[in-house]
Every structure is written in C-alpha cells, then in structure tokens.
C-alpha positions in Angstrom: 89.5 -15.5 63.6 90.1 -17.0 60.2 88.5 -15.8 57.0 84.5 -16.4 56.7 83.1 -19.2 55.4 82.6 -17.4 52.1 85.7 -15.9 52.1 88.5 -18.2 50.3 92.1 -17.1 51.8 93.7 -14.3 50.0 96.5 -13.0 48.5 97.5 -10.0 49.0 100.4 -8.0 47.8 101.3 -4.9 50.3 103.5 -2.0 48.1 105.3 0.6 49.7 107.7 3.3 49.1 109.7 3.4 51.3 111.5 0.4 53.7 113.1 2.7 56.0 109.7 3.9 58.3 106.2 2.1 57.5 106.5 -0.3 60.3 102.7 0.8 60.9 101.9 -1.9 58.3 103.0 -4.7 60.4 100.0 -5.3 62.6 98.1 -4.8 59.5 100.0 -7.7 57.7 99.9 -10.0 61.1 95.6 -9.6 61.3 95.6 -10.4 57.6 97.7 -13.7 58.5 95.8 -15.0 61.1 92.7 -14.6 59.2 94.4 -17.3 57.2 95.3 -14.9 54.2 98.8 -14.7 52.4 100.6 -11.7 52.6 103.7 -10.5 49.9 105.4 -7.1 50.1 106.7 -5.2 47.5 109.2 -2.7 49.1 112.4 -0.6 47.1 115.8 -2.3 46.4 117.4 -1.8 49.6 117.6 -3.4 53.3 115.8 -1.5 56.0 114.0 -1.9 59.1 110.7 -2.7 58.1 112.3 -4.9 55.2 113.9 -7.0 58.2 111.0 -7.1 60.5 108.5 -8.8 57.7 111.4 -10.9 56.6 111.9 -11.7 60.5 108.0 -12.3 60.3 108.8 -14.7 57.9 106.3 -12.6 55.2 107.5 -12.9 51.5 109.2 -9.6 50.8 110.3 -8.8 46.9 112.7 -5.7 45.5 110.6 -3.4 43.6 112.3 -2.8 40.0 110.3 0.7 40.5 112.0 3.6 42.5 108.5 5.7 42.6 110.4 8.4 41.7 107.9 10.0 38.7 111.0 11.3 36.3 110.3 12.0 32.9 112.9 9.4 31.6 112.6 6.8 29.7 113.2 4.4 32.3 110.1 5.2 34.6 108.1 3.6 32.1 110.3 0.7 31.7 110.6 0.6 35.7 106.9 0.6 35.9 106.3 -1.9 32.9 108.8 -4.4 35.5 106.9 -3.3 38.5 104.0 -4.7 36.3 105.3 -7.7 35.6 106.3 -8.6 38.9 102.3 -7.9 40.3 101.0 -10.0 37.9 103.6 -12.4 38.3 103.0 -12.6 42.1 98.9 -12.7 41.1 97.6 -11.4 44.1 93.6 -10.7 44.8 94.5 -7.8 46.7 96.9 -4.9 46.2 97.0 -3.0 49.1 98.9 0.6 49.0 100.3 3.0 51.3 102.0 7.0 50.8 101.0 8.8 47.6 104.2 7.5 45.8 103.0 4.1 46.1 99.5 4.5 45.3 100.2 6.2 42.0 102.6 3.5 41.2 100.3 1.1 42.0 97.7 2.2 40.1 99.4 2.8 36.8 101.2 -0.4 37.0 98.0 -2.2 37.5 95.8 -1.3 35.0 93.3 -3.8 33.8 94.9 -6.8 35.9 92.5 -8.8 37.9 92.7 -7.6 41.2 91.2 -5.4 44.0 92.6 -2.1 44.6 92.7 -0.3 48.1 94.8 2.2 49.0 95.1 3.4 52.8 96.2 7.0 53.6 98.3 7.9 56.4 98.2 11.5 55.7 96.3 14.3 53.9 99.4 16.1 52.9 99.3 15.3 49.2 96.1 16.5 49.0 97.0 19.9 49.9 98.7 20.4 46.8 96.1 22.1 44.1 97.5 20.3 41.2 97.2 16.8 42.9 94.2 17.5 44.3 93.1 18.0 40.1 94.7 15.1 39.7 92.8 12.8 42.5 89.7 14.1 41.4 90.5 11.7 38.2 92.5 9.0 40.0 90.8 7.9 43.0 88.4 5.9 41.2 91.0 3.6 39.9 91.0 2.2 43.4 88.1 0.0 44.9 88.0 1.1 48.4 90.2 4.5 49.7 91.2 3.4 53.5 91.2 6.9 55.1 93.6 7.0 58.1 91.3 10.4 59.6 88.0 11.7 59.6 89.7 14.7 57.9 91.0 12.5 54.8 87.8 11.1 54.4 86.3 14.6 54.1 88.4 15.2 51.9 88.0 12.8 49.5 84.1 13.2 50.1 84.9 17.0 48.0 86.8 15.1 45.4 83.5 13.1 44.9 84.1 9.7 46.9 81.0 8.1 47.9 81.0 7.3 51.5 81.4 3.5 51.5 84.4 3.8 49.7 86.3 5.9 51.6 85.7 4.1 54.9 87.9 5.6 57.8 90.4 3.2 60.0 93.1 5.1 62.0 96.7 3.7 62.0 96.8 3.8 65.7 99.7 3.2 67.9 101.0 1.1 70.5 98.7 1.3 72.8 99.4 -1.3 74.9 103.6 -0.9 74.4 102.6 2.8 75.9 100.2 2.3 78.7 102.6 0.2 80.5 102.3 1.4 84.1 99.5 0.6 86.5 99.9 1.9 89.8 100.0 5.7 90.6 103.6 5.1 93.1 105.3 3.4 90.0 104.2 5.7 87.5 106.2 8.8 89.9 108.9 6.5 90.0 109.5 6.0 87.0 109.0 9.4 85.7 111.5 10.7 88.2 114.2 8.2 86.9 113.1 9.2 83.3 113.8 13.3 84.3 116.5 11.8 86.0 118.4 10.7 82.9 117.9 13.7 80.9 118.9 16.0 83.6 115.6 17.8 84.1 114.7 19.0 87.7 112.1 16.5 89.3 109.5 19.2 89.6 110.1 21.3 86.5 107.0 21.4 84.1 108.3 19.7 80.8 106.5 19.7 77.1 107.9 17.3 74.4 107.1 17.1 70.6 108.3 14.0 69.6 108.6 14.2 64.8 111.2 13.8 62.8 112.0 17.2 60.9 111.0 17.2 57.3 112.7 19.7 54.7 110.4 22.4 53.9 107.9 20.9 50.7 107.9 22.5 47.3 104.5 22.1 46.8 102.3 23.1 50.0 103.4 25.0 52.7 106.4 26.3 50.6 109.6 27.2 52.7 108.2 25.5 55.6 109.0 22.5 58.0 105.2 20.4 57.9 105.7 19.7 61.7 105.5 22.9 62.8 109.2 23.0 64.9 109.5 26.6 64.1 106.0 27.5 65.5 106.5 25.9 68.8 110.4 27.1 69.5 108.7 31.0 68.5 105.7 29.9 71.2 108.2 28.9 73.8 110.6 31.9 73.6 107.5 34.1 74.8 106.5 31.1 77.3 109.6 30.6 78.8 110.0 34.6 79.5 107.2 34.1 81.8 108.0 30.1 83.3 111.7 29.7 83.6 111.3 26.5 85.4 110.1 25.2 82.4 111.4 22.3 80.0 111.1 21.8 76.3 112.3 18.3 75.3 112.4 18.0 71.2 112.7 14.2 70.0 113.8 13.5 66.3 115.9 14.0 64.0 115.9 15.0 60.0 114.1 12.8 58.1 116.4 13.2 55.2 119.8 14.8 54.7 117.5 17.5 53.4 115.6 17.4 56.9 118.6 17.0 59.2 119.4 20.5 57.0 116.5 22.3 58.3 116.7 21.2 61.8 120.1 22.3 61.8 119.0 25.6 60.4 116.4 25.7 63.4 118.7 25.2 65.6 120.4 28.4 64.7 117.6 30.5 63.9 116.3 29.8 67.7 119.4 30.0 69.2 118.7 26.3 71.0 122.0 25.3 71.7 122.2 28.9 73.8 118.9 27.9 75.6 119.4 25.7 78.9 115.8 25.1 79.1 115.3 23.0 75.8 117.0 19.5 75.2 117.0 17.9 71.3 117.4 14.2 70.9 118.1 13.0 67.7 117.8 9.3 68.7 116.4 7.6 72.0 116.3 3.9 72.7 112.9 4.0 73.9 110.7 6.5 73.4 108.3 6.0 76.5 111.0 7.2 78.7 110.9 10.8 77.5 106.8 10.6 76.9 107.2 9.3 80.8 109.3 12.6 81.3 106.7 15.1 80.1 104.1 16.6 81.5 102.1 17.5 78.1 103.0 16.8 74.3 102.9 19.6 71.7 102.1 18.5 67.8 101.9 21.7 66.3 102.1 20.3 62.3 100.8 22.1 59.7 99.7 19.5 58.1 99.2 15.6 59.8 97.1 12.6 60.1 96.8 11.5 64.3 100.2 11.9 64.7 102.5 11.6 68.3 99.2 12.2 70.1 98.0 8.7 70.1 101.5 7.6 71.3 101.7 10.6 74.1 97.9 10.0 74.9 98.4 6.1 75.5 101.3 7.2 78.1 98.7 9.3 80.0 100.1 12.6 78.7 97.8 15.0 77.2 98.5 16.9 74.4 98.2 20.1 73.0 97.8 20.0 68.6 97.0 22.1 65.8 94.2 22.5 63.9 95.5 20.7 60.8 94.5 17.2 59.5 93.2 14.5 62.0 94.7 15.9 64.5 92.0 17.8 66.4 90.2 13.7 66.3 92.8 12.6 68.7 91.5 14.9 71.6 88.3 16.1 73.5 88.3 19.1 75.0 88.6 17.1 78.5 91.9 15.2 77.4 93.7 18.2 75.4 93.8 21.3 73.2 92.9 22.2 69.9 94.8 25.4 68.6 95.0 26.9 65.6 97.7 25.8 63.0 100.6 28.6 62.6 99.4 30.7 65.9 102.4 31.2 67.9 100.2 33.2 70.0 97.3 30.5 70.3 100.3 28.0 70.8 101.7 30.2 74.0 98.3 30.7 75.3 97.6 26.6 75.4 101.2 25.8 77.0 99.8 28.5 79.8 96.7 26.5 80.0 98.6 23.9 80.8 101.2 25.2 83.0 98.4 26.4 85.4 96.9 23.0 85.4 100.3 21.4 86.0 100.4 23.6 89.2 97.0 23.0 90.8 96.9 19.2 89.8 94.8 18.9 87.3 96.8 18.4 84.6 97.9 14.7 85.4 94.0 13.9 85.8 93.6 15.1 82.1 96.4 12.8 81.4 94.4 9.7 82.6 91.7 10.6 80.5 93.7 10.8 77.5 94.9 7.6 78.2 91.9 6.4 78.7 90.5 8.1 75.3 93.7 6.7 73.9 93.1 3.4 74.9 89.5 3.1 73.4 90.4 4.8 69.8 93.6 4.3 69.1 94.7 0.9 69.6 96.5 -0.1 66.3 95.8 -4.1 66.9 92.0 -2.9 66.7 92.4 -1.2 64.0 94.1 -3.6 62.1 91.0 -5.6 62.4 88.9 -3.0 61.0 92.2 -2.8 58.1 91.4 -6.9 57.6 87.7 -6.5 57.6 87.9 -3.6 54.7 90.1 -5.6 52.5 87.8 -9.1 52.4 85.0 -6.8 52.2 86.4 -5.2 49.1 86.9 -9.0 47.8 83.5 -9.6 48.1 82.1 -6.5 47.0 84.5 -4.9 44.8 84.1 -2.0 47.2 82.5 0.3 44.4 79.3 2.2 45.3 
C-alpha cells in the first residue's frame, strides 16, 4: 500500500525519550515507509539499540539537544528552545510522540508550528498520578489525535474530556508471528523439553514465568512500590509452593535502571530467592521464546500496565494469568486466562491453583491454543501498525479534532 490518492507523502518526525527500549516503534516507522511517507527520529544524545536498528533501517535519526528531564534550570528552556529549532528545521507534517517525557516535550517545543500532533501511549501510568492527571486535563488538547495503546487509556482520557475520535485505540502488539513459531503438536513437546532442559527444570514440573524488567518503586503513584508487581507474586508463590513443591517459578528481567537493579536486589533478599530451589531469575536471555516455551502459564501481576508480556506469552500458546490494572484484563477472555485483582496475594495464589489443577488434568495446554489463537487475531503488531499508519494520514487530512 502506498499513500491515497489524496494523500501527498509525509513527513513525519518520531520523538522519543529514551533510545535504549522503544524498539515497538519500529514496525510503526516501516508501515509509514512503505506507504511512501518519510520518516525522521529524534532520539537523546547517545547510541542505543533502537538508535542502531533505525539507523540500520537506513531511517534519518538526529540527537535531541533536549534531555526531557523537566529541571527548573535555566537550561531546560534553552534545551527546549534547540529542541524547537531542530523540529522546525526538519519541517515535518507530522510529529508523532511516545512516553509522557516525550509528549510534553513535544508539545511545548511545538507550539504554534505548522504541524499535526499525535501522541501514542504505551501506558496509563502517568495518569495515575493526581497532579498530572490536573495537568492532562489542560494539555491533551494541544495534540490532534491521542493514539491510546488500551481500551483502559482511552477511558481514561474519555474522564479527562477527550472526545472519542480523538482518542482512537491501537495496541502496540507484539511479535506475533516471531512467537507462534511452532506448528506441529510433537515439535512443540520437543522443543519445550529442550527448553526445561537448559534451565534445569524437571520435564514434568509445572512452571509459571513473569517475564518484566524491575522498575524502582515511583515517587508519584504507587509510592514505595515496584509497578510490576514482583513482590505480589514471590508473597503468592511462598503460600503456593507450600502446597505444590514440584512447582517452578522462572523470573526473566533484570533492573531497568541502577535504581531498578536496586530493588530487585532488595527482592531478592526480602524473599529469600537465592535460598529457594524452586525459583530461577534471569537477568538476560538470548531469546526469550525459549523460556515462554518452558512455561506452562505466564503471571503479569503489575500494578499498573498497558498489554504487557501477555501478548508475547499468549502468541507462544501460553496462557496467562494478570492483574486487574490497565489493559491488561483486554489481553484475555475468560477461556484463554485469568483476571485477578491487582495487589491480592491471595486472589494471585488462588489463580496459580486454578491453573495447576488444569495443568494436571490437561486442560491447561488447550487454554494455551486458544490464547494463541486470541493472540494471533488481536495482537499482531504488523496489524497494528497499519491501524498506527492509518491514524496519522487521517489526522493529515482531518486535523483529528472533533
């Protein structure tokens, strides 16, 4: 597809806070390319992954003379006059934001220039802080169209007094297809045996993962607490794992932040993990599919999230069991997963029991093809990146306002 016959090709200028994750963009950036339209990032003044992969791309990536850090120094308000000058120099029809950080920034530094606005959100966490929440109220109508990554965001905004058409809602997705990569029900046990096989857990042990990176407790919302919820699911599996010794609890991530490695470490004491046999925690893997291929159900027990690991686990054909909180409850049905509530250690034990009992009698990996399956159909980030495409020309056309 290239753009419509009444839509000229764009240019469209992608800011971002950070070049160290975000590599969620890059389908996004690769949809708006083959519909013919140009595509510049703006990332911070450093080399990272997602910095390499668009450059790799061969997509037009400038340093950012903003560090969207929102000091009260002098040279925030130079830094965002340069930030300024370098959008306007770059004179894109489109500036397309993601993370709070980068929105603000964006905003601020683009006032009054000729362009389109539309800011995509990959989380509802900012918006659980009362003072931002005052502050949105104000400052979502400096962008044309708010690209809501949930059905929970979108709500959100709706309080805040969005109008509906412009605060459209287009998952992230995952990797849909990079996940489902197994066909046949005799390669699928294979594999999953070498993949226990690897890690050391018994072939016919009942294993749950949660696959996040540990984020330092916020000052703002949840206050002294990890947003991912580790310490609710190590408190759940204590009491669980009285009762199911066989089982396995394999944690994948690391600290976000020197900060986060910090607090993991501290969770690590607190639980007493490195005493426990029955729970593994990688910091790093090669490939991620090989633990999903491990498990027998993921956990995402955040307190606060968009869709999270569940798209990923769900595309392997593992089920999952998630909180309450966000957009997380949208990435299951009550024939694929769970839905418990957020900060329930109790609720949290009774779902990996739940599970457990379907893991003995079979039904558990049938819930796992239907969650692949659901996966499959709502997920898939190359879909949704169409959807991403379709937004932004609209908002050329339209101006997105309502």
């Amino acid at each position: 597809m290239t753009a419509g016959a009444d839509m000229r090709p764009l240019r469209v200028v992608v800011l971002l806070k950070t070049d160290q994750g975000g590599l969620w963009i890059v389908p996004q950036v690769e949809e708006l390319r083959r519909r013919g339209h140009e595509v510049v990032a703006v990332l911070p003044r450093r080399t990272g992954r997602l910095t390499e992969e668009l450059r790799r791309r061969g997509v037009e990536v400038h340093d950012s003379p903003f560090d969207f850090r929102f000091r009260p120094r002098p040279s925030t308000l130079r830094d965002l006059w340069r930030l300024r000058r370098l959008i306007s120099r770059l004179r894109p029809d489109v500036l397309k934001y993601h993370l709070y950080a980068s929105a603000l920034a964006a905003r601020f530094a683009s006032l009054r220039l000729p362009l389109r606005r539309v800011h995509m959100v990959a989380g509802p966490l900012y918006l659980e802080s009362p003072l931002i929440k005052i502050v949105e109220r104000v400052l979502w109508r400096l962008d044309d169209v708010t690209i809501c990554g949930t059905g929970h965001t979108s709500g959100l905004y709706g309080a805040l007094g969005c109008p509906a058409p412009r605060r459209p809602v287009v998952t992230y997705g995952a990797r849909t297809a990079h996940f489902a990569d197994l066909a046949g029900s005799a390669d699928r046990r294979e594999v999953r045996a070498k993949a226990r096989a690897e890690l050391g857990i018994e072939e016919d042990a009942f294993v749950a993962i949660m696959v996040a990176y540990v984020y330092p407790p916020r000052r703002l919302v949840h206050q002294g607490r990890g947003i991912k919820g580790h310490d609710v699911l190590l408190a759940a599996w204590r009491e669980f794992r009285a009762d199911h010794p066989d089982a396995r609890l394999l944690l994948v991530g690391a600290g976000f932040s020197a900060a986060g490695e910090a607090h993991r470490r501290e969770l690590i004491q607190r639980f007493e993990v490195d005493r426990d046999p029955s729970v593994t925690w990688l910091t790093s893997v090669s490939d991620v599919r090989d633990c999903y291929r491990a498990a027998d159900v993921s956990v995402s027990p955040s307190l606060s999230e968009g869709h999270g690991a569940a798209c990923e686990a769900g595309a392997t054909g593992v089920p999952s069991i998630v909180s309450d909180a966000g957009g997380l409850p949208e990435t299951v049905d009550e024939t694929t997963g769970w839905v418990v509530p957020r900060n329930d250690v109790a609720a949290l034990v009774a779902g990996l029991r739940q599970a457990y009992d379907e893991f003995t009698d079979g039904r558990l990996r049938l819930r796992g093809e239907r969650a692949q399956r659901f996966a499959l159909r709502h997920f898939d980030n190359t879909l949704a990146a169409g959807d991403v495409a379709d937004v932004v020309e609209a908002a050329c056309r339209t101006g997105g306002r309502a």
